[in-house]
N, C-alpha and C positions, 0 to 999 in steps of 0.2 A: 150311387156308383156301386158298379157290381165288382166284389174282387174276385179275380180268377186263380188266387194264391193258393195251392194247396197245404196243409201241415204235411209234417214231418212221413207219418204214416197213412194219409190219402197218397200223398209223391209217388211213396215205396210201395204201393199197392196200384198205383195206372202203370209206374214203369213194370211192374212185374206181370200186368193183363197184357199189356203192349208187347214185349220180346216174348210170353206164351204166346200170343197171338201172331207174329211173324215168323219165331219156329212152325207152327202147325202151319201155316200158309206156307212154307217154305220147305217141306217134306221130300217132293217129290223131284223140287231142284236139287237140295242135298243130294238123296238117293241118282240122280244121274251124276252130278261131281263124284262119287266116288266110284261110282262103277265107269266111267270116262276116263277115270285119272288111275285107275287100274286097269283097264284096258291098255292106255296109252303105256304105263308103263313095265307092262309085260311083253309089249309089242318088239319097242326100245330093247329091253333083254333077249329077247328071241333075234332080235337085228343083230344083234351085241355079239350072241352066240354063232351064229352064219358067218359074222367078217371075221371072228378066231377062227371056224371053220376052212375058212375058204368058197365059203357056197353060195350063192346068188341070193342078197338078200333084200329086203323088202324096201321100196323103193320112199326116195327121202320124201317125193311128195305128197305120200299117203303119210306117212311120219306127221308131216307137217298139219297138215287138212286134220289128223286125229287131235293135235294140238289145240288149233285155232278153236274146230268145235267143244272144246272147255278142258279137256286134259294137258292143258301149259302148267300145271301143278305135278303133275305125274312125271310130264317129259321132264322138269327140272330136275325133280328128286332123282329121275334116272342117268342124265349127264351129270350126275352126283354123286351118285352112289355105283355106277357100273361104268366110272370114269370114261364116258363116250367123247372123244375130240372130234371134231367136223373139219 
């Protein structure tokens, strides 16, 4: 019977090839999450800015559609932080 038991320090040396290896596979999603979720919520601020304005501002279903596509992080922190009520 073959054991598949790791020791202490084989464990702590696959889990740490393992999460290396899903960071580096996962680069180029980060980099769009953050540049999406900063988009999204500069957008939100500049919407933000137009209704104190008074001036025709960006419409909610582009709002939303920037969301869906992965800045629902962004949009949060900015109905957060730039107290937006709908």
């Amino acid at each position: 019977m073959i054991s598949t038991h790791l020791g202490r320090d084989e464990g702590a040396l696959a889990l740490l090839f393992l999460s290396r290896k899903m960071v580096e596979g996962c680069e180029e999603l980060l980099t769009y999450l953050i540049i999406i979720n900063s988009i999204t919520f500069f957008i939100m601020a500049i919407d933000k800015r137009k209704a104190i304005n008074k001036k025709w501002r960006i419409p909610e279903r582009r709002i939303w559609l920037i969301a869906i596509i992965g800045g629902a992080f962004g949009a949060t922190i900015a109905y957060d932080k730039l107290r937006i009520c709908t």
